[in-house]
Backbone as a ProteinNet text record, in pm:
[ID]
protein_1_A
[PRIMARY]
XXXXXXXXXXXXXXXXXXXXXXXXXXXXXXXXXXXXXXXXXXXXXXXXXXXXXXXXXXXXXXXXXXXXXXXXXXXXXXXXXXXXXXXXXXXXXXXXXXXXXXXXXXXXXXXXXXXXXXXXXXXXXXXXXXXXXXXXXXXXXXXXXXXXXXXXXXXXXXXXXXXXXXXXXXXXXXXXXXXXXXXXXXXXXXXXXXXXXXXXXXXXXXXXXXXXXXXXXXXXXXXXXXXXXXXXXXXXXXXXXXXXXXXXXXXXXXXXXXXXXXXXXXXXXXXXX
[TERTIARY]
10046.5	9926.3	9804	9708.1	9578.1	9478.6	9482.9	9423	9299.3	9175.3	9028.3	8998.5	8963.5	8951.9	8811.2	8748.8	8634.8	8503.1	8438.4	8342.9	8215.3	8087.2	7975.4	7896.3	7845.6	7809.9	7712.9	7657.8	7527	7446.2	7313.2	7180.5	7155.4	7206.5	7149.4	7156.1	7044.8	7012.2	7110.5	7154.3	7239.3	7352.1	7384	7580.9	7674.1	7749.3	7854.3	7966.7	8066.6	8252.5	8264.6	8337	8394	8506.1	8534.4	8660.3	8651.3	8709.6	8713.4	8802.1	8790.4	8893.5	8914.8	8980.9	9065.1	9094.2	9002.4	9036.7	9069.1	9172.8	9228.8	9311.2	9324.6	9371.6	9515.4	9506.6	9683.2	9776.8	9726.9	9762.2	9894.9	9759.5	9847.4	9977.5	10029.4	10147.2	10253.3	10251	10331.3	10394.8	10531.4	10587.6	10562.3	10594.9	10603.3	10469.2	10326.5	10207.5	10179.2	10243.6	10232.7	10316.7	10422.1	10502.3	10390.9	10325.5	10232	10126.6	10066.3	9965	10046.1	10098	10192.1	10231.9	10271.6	10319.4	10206.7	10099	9987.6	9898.5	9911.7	9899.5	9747.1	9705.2	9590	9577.4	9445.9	9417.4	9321.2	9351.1	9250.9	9396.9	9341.4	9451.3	9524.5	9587.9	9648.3	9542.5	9474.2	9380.2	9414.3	9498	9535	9533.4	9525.1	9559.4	9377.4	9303.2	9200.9	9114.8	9133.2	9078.4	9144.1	9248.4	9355.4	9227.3	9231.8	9172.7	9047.3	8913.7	8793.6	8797.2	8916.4	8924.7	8925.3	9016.2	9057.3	8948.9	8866.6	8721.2	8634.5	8609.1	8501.6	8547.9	8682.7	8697.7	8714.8	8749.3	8748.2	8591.2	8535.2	8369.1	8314.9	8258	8184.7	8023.2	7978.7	7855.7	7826.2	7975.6	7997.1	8000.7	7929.9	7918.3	8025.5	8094	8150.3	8128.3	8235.4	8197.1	8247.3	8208.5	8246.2	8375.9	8320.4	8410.7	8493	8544.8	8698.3	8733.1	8689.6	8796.9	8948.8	8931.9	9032.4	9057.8	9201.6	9187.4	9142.5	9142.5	9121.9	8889.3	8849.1	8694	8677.6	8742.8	8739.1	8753.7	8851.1	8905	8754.3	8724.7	8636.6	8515.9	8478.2	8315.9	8350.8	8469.7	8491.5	8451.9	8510.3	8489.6	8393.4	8296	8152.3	8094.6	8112.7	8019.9	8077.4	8233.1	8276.9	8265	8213.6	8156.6	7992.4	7958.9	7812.6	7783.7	7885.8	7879.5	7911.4	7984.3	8066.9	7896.6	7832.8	7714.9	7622	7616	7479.9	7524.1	7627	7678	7749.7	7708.9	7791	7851.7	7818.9	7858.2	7962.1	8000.6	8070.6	8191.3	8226.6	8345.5	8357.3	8239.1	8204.4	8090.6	8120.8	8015.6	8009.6	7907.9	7915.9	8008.7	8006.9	8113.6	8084.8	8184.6	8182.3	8156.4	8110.5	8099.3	8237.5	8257	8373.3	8419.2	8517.5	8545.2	8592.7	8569.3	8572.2	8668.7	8827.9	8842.6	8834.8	8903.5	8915.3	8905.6	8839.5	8886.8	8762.4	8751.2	8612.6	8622.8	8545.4	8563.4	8490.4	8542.3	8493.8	8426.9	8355.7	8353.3	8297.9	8379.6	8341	8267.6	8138.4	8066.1	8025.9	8043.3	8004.1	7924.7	7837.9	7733	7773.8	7691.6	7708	7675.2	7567.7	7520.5	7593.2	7692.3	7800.4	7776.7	7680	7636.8	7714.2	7761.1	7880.3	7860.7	7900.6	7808.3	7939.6	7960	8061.7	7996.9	8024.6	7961.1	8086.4	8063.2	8113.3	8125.2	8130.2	8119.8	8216.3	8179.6	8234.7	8323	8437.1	8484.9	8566	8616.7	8695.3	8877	8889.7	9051.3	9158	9213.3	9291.7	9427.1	9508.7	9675.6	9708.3	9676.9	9732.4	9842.2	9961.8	10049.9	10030.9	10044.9	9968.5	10083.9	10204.4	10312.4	10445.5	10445.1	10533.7	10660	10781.8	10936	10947.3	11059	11073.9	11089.5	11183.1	11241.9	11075.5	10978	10825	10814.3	10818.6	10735.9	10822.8	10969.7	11080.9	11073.4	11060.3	11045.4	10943.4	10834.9	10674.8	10644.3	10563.1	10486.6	10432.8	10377.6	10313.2	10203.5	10170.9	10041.5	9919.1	9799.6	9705.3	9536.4	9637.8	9484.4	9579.1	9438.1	9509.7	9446.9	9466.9	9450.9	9429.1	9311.8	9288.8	9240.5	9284.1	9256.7	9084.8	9069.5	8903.4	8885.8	8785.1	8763.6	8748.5	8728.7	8704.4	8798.4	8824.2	8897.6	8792.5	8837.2	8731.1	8756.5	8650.5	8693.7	8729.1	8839.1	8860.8	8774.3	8758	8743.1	8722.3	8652.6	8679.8	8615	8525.7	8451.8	8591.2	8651.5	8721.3	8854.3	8862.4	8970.7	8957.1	8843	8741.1	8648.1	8662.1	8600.2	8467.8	8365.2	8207.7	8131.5	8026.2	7897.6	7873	7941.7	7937.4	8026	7962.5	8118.8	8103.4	8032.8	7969.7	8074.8	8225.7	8332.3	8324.1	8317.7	8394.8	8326.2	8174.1	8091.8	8077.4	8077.1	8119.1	8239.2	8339.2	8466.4	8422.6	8418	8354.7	8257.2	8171.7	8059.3	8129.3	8175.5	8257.5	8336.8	8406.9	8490.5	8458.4	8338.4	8267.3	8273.8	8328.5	8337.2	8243.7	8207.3	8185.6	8239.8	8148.4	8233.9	8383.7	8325	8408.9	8523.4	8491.9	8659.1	8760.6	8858.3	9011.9	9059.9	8981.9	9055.2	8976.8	9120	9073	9114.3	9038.6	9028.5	9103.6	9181.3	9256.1	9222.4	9174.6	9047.9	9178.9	9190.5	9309	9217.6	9275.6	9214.8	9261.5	9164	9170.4	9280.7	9434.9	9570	9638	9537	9587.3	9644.6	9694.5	9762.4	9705.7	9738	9656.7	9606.6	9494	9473.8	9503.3	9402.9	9415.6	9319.9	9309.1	9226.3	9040.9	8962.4	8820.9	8800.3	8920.4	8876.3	9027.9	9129.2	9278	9353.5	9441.8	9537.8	9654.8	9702	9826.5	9974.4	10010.3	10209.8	10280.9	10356.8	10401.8	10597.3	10671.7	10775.9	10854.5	10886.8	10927	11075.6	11162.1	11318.1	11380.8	11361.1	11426.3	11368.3	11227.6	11157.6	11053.5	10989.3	10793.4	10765.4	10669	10578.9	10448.6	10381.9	10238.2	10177.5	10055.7	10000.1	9955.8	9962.6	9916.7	9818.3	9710.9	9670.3	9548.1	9428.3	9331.8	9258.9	9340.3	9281.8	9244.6	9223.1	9178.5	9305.8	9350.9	9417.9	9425.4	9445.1	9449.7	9502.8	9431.6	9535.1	9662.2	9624.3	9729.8	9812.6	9764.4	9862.8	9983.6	9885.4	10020.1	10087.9	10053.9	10159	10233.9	10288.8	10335.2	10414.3	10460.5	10464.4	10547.5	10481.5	10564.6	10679.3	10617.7	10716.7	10820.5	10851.9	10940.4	10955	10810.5	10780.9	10782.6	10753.1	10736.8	10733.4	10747.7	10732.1	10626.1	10593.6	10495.3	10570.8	10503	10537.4	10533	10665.3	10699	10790.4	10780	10610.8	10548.3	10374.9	10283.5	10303.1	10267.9	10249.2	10146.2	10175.1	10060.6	10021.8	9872.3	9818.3	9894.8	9975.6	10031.4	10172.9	10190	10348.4	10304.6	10191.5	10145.1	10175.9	10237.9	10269.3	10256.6	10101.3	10116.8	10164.4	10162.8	10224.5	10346.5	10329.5	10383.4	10326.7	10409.8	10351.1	10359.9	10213.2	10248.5	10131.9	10161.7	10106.7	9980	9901.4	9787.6	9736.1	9699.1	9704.5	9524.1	9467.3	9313.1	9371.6	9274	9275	9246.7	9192.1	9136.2	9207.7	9247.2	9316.9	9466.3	9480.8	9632.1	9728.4	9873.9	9938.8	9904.2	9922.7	9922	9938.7	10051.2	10044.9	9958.6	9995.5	9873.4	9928.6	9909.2	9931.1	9861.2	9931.8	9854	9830.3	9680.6	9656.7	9543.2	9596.9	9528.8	9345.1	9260.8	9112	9120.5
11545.2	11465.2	11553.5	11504.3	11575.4	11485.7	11575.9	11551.5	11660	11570.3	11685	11606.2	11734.1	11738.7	11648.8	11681.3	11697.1	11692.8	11611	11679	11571.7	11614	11490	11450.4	11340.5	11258.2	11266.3	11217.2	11273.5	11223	11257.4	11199.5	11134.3	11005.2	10861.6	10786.4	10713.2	10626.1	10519.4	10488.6	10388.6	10394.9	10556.2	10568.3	10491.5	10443.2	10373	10360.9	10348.5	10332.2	10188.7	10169.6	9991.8	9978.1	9866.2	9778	9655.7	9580.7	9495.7	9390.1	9262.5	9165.1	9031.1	8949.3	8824.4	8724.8	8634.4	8548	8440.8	8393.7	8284.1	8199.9	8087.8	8023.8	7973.1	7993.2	7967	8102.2	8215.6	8328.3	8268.5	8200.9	8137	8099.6	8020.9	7969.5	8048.1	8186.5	8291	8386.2	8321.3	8447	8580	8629.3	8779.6	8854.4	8762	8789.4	8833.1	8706.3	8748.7	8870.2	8910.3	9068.7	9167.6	9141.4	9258.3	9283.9	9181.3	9174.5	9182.4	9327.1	9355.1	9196.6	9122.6	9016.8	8891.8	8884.3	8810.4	8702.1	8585.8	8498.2	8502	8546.9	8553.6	8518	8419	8406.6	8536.8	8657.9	8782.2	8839.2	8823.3	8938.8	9083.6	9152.7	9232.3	9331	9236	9271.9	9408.7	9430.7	9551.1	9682.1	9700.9	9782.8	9775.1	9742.6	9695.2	9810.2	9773.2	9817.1	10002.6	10024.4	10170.9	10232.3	10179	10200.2	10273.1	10165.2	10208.2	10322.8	10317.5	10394.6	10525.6	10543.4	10693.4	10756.6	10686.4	10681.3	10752.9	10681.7	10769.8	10869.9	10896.9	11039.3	11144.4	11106.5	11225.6	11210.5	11150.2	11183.7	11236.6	11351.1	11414.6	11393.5	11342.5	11256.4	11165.8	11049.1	10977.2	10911.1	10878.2	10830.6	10682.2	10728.6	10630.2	10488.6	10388.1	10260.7	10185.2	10087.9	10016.6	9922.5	9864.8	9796.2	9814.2	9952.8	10011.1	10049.3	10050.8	10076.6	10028.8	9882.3	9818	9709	9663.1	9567	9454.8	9416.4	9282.8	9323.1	9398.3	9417	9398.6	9452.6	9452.3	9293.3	9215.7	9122.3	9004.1	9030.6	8958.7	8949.7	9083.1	9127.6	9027.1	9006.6	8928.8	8790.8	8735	8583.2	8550.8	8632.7	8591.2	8625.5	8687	8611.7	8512.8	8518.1	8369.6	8239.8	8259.2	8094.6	8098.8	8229.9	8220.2	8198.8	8165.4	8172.4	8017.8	7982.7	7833.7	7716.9	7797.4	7732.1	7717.3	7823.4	7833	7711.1	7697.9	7651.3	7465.2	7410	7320.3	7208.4	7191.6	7139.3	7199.6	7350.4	7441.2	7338.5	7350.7	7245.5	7130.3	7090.7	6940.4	6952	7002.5	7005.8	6880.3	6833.8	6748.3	6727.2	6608.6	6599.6	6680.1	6761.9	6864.4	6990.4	7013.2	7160.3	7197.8	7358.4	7407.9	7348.9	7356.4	7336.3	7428.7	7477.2	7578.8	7557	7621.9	7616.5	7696.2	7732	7797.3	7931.2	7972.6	8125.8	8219.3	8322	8390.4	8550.5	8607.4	8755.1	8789.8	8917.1	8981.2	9122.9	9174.4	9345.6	9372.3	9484.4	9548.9	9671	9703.1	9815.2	9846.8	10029.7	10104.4	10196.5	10233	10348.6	10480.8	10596.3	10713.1	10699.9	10622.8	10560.7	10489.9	10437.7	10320	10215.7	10146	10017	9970.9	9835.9	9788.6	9644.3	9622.3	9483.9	9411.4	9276.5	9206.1	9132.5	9107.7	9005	8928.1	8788.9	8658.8	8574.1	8566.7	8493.2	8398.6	8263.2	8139.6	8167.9	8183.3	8156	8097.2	8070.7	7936.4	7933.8	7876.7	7899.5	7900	8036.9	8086.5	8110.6	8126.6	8107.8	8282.7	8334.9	8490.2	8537.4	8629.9	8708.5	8821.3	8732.3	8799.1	8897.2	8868.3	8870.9	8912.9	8969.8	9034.4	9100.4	9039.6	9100.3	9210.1	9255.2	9390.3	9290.8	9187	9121.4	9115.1	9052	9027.9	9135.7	9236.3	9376.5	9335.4	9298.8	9326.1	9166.3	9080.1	8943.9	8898.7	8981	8933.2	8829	8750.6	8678.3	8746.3	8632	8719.5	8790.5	8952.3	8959.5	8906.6	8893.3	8840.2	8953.3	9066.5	9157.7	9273.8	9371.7	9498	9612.9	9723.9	9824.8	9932.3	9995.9	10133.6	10229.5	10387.2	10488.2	10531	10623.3	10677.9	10754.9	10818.6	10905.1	11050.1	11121.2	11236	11260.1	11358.7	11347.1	11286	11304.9	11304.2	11360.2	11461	11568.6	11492.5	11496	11466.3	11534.7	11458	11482.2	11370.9	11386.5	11325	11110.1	11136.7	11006.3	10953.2	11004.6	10953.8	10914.5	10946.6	10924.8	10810.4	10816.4	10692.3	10632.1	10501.8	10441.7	10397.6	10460.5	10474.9	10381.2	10387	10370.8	10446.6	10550	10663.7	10675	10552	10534.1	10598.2	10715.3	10743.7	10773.9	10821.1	10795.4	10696.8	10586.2	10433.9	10350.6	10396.5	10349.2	10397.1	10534.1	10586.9	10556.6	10543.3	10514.5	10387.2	10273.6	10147.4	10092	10176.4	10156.3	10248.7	10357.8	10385.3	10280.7	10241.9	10098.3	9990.7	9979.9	9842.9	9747.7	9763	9666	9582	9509.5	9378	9346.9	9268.2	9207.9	9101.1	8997.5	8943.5	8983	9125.9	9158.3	9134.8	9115.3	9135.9	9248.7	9352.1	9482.1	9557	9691.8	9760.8	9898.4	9999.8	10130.2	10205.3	10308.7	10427.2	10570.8	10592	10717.5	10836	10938.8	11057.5	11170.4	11281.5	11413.4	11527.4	11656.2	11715.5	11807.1	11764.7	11793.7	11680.3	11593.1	11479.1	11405.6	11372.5	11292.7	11182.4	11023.1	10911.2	10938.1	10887.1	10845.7	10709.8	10634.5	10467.8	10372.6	10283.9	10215.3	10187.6	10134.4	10155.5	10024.8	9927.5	9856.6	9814	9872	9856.7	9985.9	9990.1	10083.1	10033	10171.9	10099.8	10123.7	10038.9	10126.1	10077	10217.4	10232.1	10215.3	10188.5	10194.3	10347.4	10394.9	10531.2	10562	10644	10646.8	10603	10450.3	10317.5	10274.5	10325.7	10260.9	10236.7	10137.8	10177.1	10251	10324.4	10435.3	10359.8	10441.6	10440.5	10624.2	10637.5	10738.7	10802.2	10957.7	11003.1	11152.1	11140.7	11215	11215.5	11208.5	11187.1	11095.8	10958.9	10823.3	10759.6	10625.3	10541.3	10535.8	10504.5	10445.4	10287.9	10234.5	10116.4	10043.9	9893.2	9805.9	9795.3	9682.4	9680.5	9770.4	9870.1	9976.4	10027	10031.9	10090.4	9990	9854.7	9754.2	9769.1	9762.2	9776.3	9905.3	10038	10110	10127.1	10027.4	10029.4	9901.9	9832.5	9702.2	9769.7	9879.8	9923	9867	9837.9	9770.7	9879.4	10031.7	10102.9	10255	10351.4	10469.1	10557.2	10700.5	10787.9	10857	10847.8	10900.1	11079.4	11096.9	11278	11300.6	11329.6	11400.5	11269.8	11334.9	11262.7	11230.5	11069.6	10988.1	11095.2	11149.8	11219.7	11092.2	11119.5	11004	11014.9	11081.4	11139.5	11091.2	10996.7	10939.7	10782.9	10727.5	10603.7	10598.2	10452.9	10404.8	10280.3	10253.5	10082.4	9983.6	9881.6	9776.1	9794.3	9906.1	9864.8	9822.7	9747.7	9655.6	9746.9	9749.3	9833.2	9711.6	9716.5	9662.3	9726.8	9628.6	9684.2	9562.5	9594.3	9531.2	9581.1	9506.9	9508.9	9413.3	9439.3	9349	9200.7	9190.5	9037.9	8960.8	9039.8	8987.4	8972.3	9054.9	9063.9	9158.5	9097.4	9196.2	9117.7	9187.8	9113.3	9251.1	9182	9277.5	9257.7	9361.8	9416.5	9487.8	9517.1	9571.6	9710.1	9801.2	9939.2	9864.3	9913.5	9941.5	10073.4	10102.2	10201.7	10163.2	10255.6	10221.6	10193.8
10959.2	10981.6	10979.1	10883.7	10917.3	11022.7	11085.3	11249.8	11250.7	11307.1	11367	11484.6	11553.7	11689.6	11712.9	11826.6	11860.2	11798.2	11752.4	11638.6	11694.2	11690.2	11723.7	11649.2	11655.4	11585.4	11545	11436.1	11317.2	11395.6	11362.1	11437.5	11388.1	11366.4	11342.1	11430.1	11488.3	11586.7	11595.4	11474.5	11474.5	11459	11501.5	11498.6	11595.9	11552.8	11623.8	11590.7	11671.5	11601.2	11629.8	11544.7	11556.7	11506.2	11551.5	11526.5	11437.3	11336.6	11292.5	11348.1	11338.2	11424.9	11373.3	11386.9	11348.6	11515.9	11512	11641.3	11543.5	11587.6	11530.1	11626.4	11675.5	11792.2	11727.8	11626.3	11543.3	11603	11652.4	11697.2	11838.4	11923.2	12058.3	12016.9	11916.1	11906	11800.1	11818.5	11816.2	11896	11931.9	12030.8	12004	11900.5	11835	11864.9	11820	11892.8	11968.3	12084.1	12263.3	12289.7	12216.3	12228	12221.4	12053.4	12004.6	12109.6	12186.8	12249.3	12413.7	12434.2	12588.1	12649.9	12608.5	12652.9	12707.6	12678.3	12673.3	12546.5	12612.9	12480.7	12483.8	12317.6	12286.4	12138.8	12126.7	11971.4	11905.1	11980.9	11936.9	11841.2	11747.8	11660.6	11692.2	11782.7	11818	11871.7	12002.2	12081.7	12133.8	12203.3	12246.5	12157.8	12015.2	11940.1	11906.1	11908.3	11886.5	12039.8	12145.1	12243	12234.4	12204.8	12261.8	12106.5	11985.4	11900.7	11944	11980.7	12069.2	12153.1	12205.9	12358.2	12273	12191.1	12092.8	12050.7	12016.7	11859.5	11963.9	12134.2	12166	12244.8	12253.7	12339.6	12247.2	12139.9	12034.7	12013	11985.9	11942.1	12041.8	12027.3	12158.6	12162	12253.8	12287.4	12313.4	12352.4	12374.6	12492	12553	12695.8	12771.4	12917.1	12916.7	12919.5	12841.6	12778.9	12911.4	13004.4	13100.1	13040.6	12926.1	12889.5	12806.8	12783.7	12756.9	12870.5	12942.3	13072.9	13084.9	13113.6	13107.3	12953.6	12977.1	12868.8	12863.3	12991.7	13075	13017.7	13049.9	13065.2	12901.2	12816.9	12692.7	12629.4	12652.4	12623.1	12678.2	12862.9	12858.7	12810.4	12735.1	12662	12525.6	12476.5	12375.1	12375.8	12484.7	12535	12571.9	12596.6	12646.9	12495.4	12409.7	12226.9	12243.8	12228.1	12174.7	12225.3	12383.1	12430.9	12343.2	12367.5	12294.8	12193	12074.3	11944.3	11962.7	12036.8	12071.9	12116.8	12170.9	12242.3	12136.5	12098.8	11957.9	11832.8	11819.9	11710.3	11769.5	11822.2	11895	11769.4	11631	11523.5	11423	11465.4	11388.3	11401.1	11248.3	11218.6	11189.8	11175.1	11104.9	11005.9	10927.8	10808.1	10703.3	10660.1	10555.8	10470	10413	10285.9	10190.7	10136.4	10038.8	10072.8	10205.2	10235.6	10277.2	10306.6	10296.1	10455.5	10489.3	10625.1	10711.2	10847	10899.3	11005.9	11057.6	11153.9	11204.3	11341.9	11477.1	11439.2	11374.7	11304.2	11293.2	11334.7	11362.6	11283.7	11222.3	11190.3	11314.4	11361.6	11516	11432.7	11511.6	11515.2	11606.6	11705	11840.7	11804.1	11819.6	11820.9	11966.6	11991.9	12049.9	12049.8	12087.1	12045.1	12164.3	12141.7	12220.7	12359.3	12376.4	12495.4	12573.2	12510.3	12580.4	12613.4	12474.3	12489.4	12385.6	12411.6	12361.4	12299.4	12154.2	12133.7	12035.1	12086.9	11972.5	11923.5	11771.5	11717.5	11600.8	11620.1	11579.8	11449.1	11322.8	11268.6	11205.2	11220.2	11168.2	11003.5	10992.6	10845.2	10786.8	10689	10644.8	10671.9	10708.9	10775.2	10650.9	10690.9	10572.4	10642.5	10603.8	10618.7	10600.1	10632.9	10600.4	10655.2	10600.4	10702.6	10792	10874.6	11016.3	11053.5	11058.8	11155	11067.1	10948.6	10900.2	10951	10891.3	10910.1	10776.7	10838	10759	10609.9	10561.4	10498.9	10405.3	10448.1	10380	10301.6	10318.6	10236.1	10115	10121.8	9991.6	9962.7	9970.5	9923.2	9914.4	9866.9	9905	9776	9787.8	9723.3	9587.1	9500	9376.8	9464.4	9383.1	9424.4	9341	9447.1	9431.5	9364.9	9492.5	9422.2	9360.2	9316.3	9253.7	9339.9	9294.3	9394.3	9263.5	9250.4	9173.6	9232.3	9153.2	9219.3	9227.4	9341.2	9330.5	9197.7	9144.4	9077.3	9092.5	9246.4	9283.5	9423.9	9510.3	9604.9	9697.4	9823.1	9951.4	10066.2	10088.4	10197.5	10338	10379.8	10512.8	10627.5	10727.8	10814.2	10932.5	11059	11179.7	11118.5	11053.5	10983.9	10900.2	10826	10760.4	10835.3	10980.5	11041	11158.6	11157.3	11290.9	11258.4	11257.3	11184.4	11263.8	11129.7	11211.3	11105.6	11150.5	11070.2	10957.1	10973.2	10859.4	10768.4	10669.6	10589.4	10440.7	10384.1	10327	10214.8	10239.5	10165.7	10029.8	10195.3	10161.3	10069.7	10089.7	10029.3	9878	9830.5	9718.6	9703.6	9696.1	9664.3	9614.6	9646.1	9616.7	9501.8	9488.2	9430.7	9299.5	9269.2	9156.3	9101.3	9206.7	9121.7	9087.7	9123.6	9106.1	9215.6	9335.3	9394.7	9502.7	9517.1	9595	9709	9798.7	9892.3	9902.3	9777.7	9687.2	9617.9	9588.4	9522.6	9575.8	9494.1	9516.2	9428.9	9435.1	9391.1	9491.1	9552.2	9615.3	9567.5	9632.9	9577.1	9700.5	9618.2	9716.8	9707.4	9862	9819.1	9863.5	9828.3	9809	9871.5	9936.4	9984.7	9891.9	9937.3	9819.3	9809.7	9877.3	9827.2	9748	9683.3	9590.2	9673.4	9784.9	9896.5	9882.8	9890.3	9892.3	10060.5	10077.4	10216.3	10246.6	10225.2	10232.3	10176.2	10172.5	10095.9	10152.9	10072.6	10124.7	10268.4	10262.6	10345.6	10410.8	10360.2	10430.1	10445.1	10569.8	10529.4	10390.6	10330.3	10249.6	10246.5	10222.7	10213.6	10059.8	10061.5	9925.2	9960.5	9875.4	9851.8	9814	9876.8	9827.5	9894.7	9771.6	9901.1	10009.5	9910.2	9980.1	10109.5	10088	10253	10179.8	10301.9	10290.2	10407.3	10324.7	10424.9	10392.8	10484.2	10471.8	10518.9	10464	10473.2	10598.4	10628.4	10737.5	10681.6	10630.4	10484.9	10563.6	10663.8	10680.1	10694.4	10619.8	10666	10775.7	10775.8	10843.2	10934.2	11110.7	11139.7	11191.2	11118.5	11137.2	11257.7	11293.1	11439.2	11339.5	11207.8	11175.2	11133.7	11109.8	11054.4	11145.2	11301.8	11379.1	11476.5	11424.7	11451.3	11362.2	11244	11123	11173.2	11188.8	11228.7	11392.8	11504.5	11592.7	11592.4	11497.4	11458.2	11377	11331.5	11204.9	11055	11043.5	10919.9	10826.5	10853.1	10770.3	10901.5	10806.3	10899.8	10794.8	10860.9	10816.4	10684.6	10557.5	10450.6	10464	10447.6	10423.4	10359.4	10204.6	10178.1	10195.3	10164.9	10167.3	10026.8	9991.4	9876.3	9755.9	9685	9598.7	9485.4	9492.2	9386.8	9248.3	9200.2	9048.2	9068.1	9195.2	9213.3	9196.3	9163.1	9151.8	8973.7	9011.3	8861.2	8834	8722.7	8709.8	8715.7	8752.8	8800.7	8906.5	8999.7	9105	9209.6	9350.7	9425.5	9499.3	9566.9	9709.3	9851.4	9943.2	10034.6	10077.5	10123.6	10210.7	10307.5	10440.1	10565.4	10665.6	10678.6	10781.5	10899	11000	11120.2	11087.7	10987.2	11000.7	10889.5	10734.1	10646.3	10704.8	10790.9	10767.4	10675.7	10580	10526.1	10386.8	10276.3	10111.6	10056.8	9918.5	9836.2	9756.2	9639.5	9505.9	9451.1	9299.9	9222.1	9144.7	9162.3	9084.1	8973.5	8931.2	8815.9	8756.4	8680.9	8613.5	8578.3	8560	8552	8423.1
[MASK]
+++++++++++++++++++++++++++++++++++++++++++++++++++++++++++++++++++++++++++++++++++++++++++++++++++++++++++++++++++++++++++++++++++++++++++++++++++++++++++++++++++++++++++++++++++++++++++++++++++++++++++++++++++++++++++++++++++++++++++++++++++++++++++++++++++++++++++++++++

């Protein structure tokens, strides 16, 4: 594993680590959920992995002042519920839109931001209720569905380090990686940014897992660590690739997976640029 210690944060006023998130109240009526989430029924997408996440991001960042509400999970969980009645209040029509507009259920994109200061801010938005695999058996990765998106390589390596391993404001990678490939918010192609031992890391907006000597792995190269990734991981969906995946072991049209907090799991297909 490439691992960096300690390192502080650029002088931008507006540095912060965050989390991405999936509230979905279809969540509640999953046992396996209430497992992932220490035995607690929640429509927060694998809340707990979400908060241990936060908690990691600012003790390794040095300048980081303590956050009240990582303390506990319970303080974390309730900083959530107070946007979400507030988003619930602001919006008292969310879900009844006119004829022909899209229709929205119970389903929210989250992101928990923290700053150095240890001011702590969630924010909410309304989006269209989608059916994703949330909750993957080992059996899913090997019987998966057609895929839907594709997945191409970066063009240059990208120096690892503590940004590329914690996910900040400073996505300066992710953002070049992206903008080489052309991509959009809209895409369904994603890009796999590699370090400069050719190792894949992970993708600009998912972790990924590859099929290799009769398993899936996923990467431990400098990337992103993902909620979902290390549910996936403590679920035995996949273990840490050794060796590390080298970008020159990728071969068109194979399926490899990739998984975010809020999408969930889906495959995709290599393809060449």
């Amino acid at each position: 594993m490439l691992s960096h210690t300690l390192q502080r944060a650029p002088a931008d006023q507006d540095f912060h680590v965050f989390t991405t998130f999936r509230l979905d109240s279809k969540l509640q009526e999953f046992p396996a959920h209430t497992t992932a989430c220490d035995e607690t029924v929640s429509d927060i997408y694998l809340l707990p992995y979400h908060h241990r996440r936060l908690k990691d991001a600012t003790e390794r960042m040095s300048g980081f002042e303590i956050c009240e509400a990582l303390t506990s999970l319970e303080s974390f969980e309730h900083q959530i519920r107070v946007a979400a009645e507030k988003l619930a209040n602001d919006n008292p029509a969310d879900g009844n839109q006119a004829d022909g507009e899209p229709q929205f259920g119970v389903v929210r994109r989250g992101k928990v931001s923290v700053w150095p200061s240890g001011h702590f801010e969630v924010s909410l938005v309304p989006v269209p209720q989608t059916f994703p695999i949330l909750l993957p058996s080992p059996e899913t990765f090997t019987n998966h569905p057609a895929p839907t998106w594709a997945v191409v390589l970066d063009t240059q390596p990208t120096k690892t380090n503590l940004y590329t391993e914690i996910k900040t404001s400073y996505r300066i990678a992710y953002d070049r990686a992206r903008q080489s490939a052309g991509l959009v918010p809209s895409s369904t192609t994603e890009v796999l940014l590699y370090n400069e031992l050719d190792q894949i890391m992970d993708g600009s907006i998912t972790n990924v897992y590859f099929h290799r000597n009769g398993k899936w792995v996923t990467p431990d190269a400098g990337g992103l660590q993902g909620a979902a990734r290390q549910f996936a991981l403590d679920q035995g969906l996949c273990s840490i690739a050794s060796p590390a995946v080298s970008k020159d072991s990728l071969r068109p049209g194979e399926t490899v997976w990739l998984s975010n907090a809020f999408r969930g799991f889906f495959p995709a297909t290599f393809s060449t640029r």
